[in-house]
C-alpha positions as CSV (number, residue, x, y, z in Angstrom):
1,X,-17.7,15.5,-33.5
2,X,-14.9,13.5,-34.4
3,X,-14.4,9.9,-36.4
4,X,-13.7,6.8,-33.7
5,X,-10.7,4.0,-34.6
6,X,-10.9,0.7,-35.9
7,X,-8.9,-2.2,-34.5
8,X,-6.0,-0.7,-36.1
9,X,-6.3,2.5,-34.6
10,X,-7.5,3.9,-37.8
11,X,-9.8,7.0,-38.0
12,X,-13.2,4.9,-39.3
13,X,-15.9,6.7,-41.0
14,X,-18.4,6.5,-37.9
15,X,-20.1,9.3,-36.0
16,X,-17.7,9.7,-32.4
17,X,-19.8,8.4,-29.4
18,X,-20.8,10.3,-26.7
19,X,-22.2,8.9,-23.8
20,X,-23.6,11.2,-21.0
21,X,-23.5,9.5,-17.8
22,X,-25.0,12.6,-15.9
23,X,-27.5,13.0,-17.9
24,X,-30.9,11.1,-16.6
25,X,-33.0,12.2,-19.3
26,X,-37.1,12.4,-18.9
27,X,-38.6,10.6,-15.9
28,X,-40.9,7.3,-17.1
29,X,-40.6,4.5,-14.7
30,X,-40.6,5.2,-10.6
31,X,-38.1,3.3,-8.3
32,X,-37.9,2.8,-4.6
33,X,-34.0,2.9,-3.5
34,X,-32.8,2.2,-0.4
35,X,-29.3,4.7,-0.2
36,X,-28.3,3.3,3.3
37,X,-28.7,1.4,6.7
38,X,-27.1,2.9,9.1
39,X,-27.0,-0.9,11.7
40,X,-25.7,-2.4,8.6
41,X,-23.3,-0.2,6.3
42,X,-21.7,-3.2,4.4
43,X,-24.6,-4.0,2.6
44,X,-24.8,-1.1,0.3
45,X,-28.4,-0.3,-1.0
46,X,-30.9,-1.1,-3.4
47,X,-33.5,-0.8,-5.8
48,X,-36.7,-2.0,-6.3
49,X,-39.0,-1.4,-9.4
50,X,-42.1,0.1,-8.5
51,X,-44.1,0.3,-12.4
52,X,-46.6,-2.3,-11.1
53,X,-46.8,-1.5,-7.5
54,X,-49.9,0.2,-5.5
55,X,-48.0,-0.1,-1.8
56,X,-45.2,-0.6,-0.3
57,X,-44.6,-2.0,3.3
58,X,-41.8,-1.5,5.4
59,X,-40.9,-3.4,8.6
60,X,-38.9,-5.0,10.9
61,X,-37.6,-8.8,9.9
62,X,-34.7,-11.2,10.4
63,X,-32.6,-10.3,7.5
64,X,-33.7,-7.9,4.2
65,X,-36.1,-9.8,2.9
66,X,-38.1,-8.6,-0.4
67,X,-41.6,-10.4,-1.7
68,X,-44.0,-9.2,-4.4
69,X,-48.0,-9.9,-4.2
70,X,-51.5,-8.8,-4.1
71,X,-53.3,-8.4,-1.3
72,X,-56.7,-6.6,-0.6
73,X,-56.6,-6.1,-4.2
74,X,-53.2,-3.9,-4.1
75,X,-50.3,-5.0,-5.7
76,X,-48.0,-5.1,-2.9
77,X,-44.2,-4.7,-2.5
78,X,-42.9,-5.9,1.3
79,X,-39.6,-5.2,2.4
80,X,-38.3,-6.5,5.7
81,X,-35.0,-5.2,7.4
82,X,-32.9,-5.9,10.2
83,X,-32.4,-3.7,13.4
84,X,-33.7,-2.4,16.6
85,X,-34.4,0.8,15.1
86,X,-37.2,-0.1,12.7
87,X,-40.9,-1.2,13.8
88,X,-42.3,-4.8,12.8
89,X,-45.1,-2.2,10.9
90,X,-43.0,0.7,10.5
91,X,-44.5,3.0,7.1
92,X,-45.8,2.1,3.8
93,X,-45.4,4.2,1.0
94,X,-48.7,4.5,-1.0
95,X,-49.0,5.4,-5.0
96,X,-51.7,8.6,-5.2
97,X,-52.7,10.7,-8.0
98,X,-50.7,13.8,-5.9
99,X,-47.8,11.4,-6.6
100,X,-46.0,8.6,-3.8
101,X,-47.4,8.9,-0.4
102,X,-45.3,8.1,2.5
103,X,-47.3,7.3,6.3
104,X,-46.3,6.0,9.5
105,X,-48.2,3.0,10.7
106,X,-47.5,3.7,14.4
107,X,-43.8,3.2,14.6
108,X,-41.8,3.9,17.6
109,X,-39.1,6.2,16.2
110,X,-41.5,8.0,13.6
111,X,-41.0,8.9,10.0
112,X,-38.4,11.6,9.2
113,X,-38.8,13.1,5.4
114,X,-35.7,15.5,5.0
115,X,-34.9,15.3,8.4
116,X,-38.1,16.3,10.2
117,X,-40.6,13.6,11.6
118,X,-43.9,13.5,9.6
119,X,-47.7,14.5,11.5
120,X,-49.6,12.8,8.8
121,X,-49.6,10.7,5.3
122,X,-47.0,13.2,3.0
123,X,-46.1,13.3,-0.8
124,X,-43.2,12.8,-1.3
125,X,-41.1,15.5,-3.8
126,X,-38.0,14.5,-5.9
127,X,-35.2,13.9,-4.3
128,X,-36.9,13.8,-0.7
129,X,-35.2,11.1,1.6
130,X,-36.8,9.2,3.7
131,X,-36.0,8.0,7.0
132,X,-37.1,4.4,9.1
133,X,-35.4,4.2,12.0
134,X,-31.7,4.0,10.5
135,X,-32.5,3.2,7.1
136,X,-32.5,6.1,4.4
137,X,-35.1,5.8,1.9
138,X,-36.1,7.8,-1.8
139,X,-38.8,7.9,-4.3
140,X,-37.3,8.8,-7.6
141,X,-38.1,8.1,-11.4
142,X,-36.1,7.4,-14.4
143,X,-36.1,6.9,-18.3
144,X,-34.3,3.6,-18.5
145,X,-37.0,0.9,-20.4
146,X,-36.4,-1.9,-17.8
147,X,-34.4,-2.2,-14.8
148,X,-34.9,-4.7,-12.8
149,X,-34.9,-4.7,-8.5
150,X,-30.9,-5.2,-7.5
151,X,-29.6,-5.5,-4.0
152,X,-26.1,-4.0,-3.7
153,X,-24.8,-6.7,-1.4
154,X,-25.5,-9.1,-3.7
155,X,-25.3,-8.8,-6.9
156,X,-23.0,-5.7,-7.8
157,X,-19.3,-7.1,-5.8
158,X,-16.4,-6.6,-8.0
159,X,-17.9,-4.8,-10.4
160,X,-15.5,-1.7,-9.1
161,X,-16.1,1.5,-11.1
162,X,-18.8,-0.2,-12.9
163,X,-21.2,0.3,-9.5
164,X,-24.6,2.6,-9.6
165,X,-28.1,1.7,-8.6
166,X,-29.6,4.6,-10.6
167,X,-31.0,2.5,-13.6
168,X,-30.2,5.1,-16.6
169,X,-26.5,5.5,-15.7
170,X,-26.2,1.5,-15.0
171,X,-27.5,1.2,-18.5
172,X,-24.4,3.2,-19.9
173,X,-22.0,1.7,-18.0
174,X,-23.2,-1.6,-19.1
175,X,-22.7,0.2,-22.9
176,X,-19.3,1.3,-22.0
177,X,-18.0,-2.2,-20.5
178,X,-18.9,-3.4,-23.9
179,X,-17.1,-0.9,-25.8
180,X,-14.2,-1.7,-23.1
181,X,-13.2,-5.0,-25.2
182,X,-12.4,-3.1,-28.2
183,X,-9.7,-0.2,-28.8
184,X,-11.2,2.6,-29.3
185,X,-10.0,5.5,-27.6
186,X,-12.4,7.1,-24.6
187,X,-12.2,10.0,-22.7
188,X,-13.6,10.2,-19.2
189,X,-14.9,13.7,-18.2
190,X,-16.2,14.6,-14.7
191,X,-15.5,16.9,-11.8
192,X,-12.7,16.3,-10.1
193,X,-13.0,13.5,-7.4
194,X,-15.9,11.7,-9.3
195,X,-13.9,8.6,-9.8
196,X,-11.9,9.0,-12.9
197,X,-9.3,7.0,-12.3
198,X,-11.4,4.6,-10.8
199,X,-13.3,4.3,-13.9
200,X,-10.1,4.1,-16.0
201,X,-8.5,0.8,-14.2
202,X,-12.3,-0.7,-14.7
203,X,-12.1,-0.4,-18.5
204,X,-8.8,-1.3,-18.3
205,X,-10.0,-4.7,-16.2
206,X,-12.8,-5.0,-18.5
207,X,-10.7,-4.8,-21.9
208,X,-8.8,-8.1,-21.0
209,X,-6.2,-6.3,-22.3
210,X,-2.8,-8.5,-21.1
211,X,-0.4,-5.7,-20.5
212,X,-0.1,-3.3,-17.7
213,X,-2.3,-0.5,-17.3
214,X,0.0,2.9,-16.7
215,X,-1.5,6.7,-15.5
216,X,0.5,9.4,-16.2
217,X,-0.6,13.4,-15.3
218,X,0.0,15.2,-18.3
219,X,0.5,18.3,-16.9
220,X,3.0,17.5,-14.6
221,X,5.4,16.1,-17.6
222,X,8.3,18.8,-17.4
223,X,9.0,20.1,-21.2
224,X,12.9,18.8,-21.1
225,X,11.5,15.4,-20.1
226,X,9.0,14.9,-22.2
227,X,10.1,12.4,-25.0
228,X,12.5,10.1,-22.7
229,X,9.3,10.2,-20.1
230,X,6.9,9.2,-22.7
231,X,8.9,7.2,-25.3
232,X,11.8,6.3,-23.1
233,X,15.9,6.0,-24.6
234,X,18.2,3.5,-25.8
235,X,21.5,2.7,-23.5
236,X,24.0,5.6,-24.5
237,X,21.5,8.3,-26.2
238,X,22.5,11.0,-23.6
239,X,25.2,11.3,-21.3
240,X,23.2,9.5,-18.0
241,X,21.5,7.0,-19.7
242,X,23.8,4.4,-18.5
243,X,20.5,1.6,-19.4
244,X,17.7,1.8,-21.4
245,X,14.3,3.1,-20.4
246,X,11.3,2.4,-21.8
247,X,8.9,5.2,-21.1
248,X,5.9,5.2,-20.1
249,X,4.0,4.5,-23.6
250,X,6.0,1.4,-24.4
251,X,5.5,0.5,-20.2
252,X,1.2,0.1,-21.6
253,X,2.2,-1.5,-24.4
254,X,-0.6,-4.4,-25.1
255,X,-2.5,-2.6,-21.9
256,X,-3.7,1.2,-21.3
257,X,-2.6,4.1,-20.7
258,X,-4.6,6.9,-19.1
259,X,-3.5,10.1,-20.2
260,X,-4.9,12.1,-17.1
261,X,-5.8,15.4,-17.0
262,X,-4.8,15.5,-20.9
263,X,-6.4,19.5,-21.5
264,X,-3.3,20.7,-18.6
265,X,-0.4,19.1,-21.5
266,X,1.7,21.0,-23.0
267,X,1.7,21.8,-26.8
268,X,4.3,19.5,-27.2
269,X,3.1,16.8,-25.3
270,X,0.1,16.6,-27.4
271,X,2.5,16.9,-30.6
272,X,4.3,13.8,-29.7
273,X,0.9,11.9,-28.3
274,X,-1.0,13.0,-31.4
275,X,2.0,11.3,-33.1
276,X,2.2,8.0,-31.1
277,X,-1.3,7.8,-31.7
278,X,-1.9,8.0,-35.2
279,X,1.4,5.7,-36.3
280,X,1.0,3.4,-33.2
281,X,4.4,3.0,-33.1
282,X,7.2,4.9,-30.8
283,X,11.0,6.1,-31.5
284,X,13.2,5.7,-28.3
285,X,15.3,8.9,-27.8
286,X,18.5,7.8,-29.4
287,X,16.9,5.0,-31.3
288,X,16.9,4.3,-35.3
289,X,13.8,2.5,-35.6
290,X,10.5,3.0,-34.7
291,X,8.8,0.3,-32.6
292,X,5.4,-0.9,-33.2
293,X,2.7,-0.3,-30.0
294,X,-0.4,-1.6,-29.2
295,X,-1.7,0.7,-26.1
296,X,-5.2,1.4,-25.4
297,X,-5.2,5.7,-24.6
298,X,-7.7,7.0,-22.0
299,X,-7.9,10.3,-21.8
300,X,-9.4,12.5,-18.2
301,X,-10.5,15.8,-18.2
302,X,-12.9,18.1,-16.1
303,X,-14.1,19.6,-19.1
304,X,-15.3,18.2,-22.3
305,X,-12.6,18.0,-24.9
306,X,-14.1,20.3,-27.5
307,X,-14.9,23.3,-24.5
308,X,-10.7,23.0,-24.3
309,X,-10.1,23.5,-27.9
310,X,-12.3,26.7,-28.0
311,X,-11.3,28.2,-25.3
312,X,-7.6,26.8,-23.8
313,X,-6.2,26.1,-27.5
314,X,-6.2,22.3,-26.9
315,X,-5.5,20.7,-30.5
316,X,-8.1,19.8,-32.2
317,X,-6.7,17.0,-34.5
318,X,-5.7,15.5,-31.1
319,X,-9.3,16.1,-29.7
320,X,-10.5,14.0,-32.8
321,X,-8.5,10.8,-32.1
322,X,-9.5,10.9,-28.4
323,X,-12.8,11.7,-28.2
324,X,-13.9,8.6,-30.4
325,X,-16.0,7.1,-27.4
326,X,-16.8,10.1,-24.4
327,X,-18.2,9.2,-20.9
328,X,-19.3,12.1,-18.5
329,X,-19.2,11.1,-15.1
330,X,-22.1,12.4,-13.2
331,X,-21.1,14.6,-9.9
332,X,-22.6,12.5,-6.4
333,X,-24.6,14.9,-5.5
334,X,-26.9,13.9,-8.6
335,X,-26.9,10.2,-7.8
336,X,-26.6,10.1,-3.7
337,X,-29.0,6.9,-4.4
338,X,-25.3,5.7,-4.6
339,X,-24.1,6.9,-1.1
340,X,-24.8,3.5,0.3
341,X,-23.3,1.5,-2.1
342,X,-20.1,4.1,-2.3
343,X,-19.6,3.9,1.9
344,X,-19.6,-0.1,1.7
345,X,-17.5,-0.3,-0.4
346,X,-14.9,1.9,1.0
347,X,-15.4,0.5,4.3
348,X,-14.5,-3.1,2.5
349,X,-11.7,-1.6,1.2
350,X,-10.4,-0.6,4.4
351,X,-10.9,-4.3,5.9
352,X,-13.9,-3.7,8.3
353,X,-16.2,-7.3,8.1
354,X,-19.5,-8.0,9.6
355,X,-17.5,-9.5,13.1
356,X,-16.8,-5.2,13.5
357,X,-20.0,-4.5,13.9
358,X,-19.6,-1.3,11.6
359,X,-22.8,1.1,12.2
360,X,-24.0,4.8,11.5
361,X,-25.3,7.1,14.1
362,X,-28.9,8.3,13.0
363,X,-27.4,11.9,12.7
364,X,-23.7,10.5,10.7
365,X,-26.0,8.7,8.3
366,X,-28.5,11.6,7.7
367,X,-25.1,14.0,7.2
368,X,-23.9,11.3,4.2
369,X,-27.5,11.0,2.2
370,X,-28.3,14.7,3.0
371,X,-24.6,16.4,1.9
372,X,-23.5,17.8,-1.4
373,X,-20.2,16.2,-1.8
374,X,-18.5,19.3,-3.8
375,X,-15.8,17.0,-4.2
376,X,-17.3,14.2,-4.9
377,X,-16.5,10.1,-4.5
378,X,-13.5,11.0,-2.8
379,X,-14.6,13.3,-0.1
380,X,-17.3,10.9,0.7
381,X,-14.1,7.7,0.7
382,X,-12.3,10.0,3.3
383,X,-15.1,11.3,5.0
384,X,-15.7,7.6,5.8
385,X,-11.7,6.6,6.5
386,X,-11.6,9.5,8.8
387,X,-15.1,8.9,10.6
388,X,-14.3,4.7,11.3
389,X,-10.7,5.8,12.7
390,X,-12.8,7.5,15.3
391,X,-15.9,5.2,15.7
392,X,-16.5,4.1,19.0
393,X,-17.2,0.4,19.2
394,X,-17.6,0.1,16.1
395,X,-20.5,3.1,15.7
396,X,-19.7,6.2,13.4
397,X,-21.0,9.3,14.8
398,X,-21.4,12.7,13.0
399,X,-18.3,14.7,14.5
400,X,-16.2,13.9,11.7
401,X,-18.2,14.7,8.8
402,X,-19.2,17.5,6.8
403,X,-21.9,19.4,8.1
404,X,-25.1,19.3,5.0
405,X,-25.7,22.3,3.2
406,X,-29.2,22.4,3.0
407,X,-31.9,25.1,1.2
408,X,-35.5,24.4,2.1
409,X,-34.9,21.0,3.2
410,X,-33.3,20.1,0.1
411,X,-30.1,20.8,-1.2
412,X,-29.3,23.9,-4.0
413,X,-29.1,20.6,-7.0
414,X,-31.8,18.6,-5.5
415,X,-33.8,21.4,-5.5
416,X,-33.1,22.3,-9.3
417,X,-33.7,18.3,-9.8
418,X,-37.2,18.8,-8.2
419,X,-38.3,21.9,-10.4
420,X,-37.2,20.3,-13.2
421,X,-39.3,17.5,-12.7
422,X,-42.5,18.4,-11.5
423,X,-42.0,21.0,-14.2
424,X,-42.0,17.8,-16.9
425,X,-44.8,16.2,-14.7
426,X,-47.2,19.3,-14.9
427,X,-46.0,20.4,-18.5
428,X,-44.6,23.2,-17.3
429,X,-47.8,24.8,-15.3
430,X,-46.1,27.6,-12.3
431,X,-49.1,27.3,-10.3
432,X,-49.3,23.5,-10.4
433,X,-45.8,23.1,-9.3
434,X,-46.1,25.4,-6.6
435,X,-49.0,24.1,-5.9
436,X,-47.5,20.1,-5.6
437,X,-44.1,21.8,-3.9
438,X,-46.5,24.0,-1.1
439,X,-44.5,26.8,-2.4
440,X,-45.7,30.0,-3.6
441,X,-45.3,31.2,-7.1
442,X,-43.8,33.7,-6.8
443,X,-41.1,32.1,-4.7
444,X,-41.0,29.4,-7.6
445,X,-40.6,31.8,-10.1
446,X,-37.6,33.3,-8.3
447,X,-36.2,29.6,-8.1
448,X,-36.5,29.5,-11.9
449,X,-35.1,32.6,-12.3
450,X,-31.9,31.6,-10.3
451,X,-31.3,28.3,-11.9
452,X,-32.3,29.8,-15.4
453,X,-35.0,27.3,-16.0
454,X,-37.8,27.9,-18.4
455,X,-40.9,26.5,-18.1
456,X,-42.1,27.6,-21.7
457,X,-39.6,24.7,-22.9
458,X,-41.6,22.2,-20.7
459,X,-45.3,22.9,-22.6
460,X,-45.8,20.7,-25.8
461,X,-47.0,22.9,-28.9
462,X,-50.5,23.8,-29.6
């Protein structure tokens, strides 16, 4: 690992911090989240703490509407939502020993789990979604201590880049806004479309930082252009430069400056950045003097940092003074409890309001909670552009989205996110997770076998 900055941009004698925000650790505490409503797209989702509750009730009311009691000894949670889809009794989910129970109460559309309408009370498996008339529902659990319930419409507006409902990755955001305010470097790695960028300008936002904030693509800097593009010239240093430039270092001075996809540079580019960084000061091309810098470096990358060095001969001393604070952003395809939140706010964006009446087919809304999203945040954001452009009266139907890839009613990573955690629920008994999944073991063994999961690491020590 390598040594963070002080203030000064100083290697300090600290451990580097890495934060990963993909990583949802051991389940502990069981939330209800609702991903999205399909009559009413704008307001998001949310989450609701279940810890200390026996049912929950879903129906029909004049607006969402959440209250917490007892009744008939049960500690009860009672949601109410709007829209002619959803019964005044529509389902309850119900806490069981076999896990959370979901039943219809004698609705008129039915329950759907995974897309197919329920006979009978069913357990619910990780990562199942559930489906009230146009409202998409899921059951999962999480490590954070205390989270508490948070409605999307609400409470998380401009907050952009800082926005999840899963509880263990709003808890390291919430870590990295505070390490936002100092000037530490931080690299940002994620797949590609997860929202890099996105993330970047936040902590940029957050920092309070009074200069501008500048992104540059490090691998598109041409080799002949490289220091007047990063450290800019002095009137008269070549024949051309007929003013001065500042480049785009000096452009971030007193802001930030993301340095994106920073493994793709060039050796030279990380010469001169590994340079920039550790004086904090930059020579113009045709300049005498050094000028002092104050510029807050990002750094983006598909791939951690330290993978690059091993295997792409990334430098490492350049590694060390960027990988001070790390973030790993976590593909949407392991938090789609944030589809609803994500599809708001790009239809925001796009300046749809309440008086368009924006709404989601039951079959568009099923294809947005049900897909993988291979690439991420911004296939969903165009998926979404694309779709409204064709809505008809103000209804987005399905033609215009990707079709769901789906294995056994659950997608190839939701599935590896439901072995894994019936695998930590059972201590890593076969038989009892095929037993809790209606699977054979053998057909759960071949699952392991393809996702190269062993149980053995799942059973405590004698």
């Amino acid at each position: 690992m390598s040594n963070p900055e002080t203030s000064d941009g100083t290697p300090s004698t600290e451990t580097a911090l890495e934060i990963d925000l993909g990583s949802l650790g051991p389940p502990a505490r069981p939330y209800l989240f609702v991903i999205l409503e399909g009559e009413r797209p704008l307001a998001g989702g949310a989450r609701f703490d279940l810890s200390e509750v026996d049912e929950v009730s879903m129906g029909r009311g004049s607006r969402r509407e959440v209250t917490r009691g007892r009744q008939d000894g049960k500690r009860r949670l009672t949601i109410s939502a709007t829209g002619q889809f959803m019964s005044k009794d529509h389902a309850a989910f119900q806490r069981s020993d076999e896990g959370w129970i979901v039943l219809d109460r004698g609705s008129r559309n039915g329950v759907l789990v995974n897309g197919a309408q329920i006979e009978g009370p069913t357990v619910l498996n990780p990562g199942d979604v559930v489906t009230l008339g146009r409202m998409f529902l899921m059951i999962e659990v999480d490590e954070a201590e205390v989270s508490p319930d948070l409605d999307g419409e609400d409470e998380l507006s401009g907050l952009a880049g800082f926005v999840t409902l899963v509880p263990s990755f709003e808890q390291k955001l919430a870590r990295l806004r505070q390490e936002a305010r100092r000037n530490t470097a931080i690299t940002i790695v994620g797949e590609t479309g997860t929202g890099k960028e996105v993330l970047a300008k936040a902590i940029h936002a957050a920092s309070g930082r009074r200069g501008e904030y500048i992104g540059i693509n490090c691998g598109a800097i041409a080799r002949t252009l490289i220091e007047s593009e990063l450290f800019g010239y002095v009137k008269g240093a070549f024949s051309g430069a007929a003013t001065e430039r500042l480049g785009h270092i000096r452009e971030a001075n007193n802001g930030t400056l993301l340095l994106d996809e920073i493994v793709a540079a060039p050796q030279e580019v990380q010469v001169a950045l590994l340079r920039v960084i550790q004086e904090r000061e930059v020579t113009p091309v045709g300049g005498r003097r050094g000028q002092a810098i104050d510029v807050r470096f990002v750094a983006a990358a598909q791939r951690p940092l330290s993978d690059a060095v091993e295997e792409m001969g990334f430098r490492p001393d350049l590694q060390a003074r960027l990988g001070a604070f790390t973030v790993h952003l976590p593909p949407l395809r392991e938090r789609i409890q944030d589809v609803g939140l994500l599809v708001a706010a790009t239809l925001r964006r796009m300046g749809v309001t309440e008086k368009d009446n924006p709404r989601l087919s039951l079959q568009a809304g099923t294809r947005l909670v049900r897909y993988d999203w291979p690439r991420n945040v911004r296939e969903l954001a165009q998926a979404v552009d694309v779709s409204w452009g064709s809505a008809k009266n103000g209804e987005i139907g399905e033609a215009d989205l990707p079709q769901p890839k789906v294995e056994d009613g659950a997608s190839r990573s939701r599935l590896k996110h439901q072995l894994i955690a019936h695998l930590r629920a059972t201590g890593g008994n076969v038989a009892e997770v095929a037993r809790k999944m209606g699977r054979t073991r053998p057909l759960i063994y071949n699952w392991l076998k393809r996702f190269q999961i062993d149980p053995e690491s799942f059973r405590s020590g004698p």
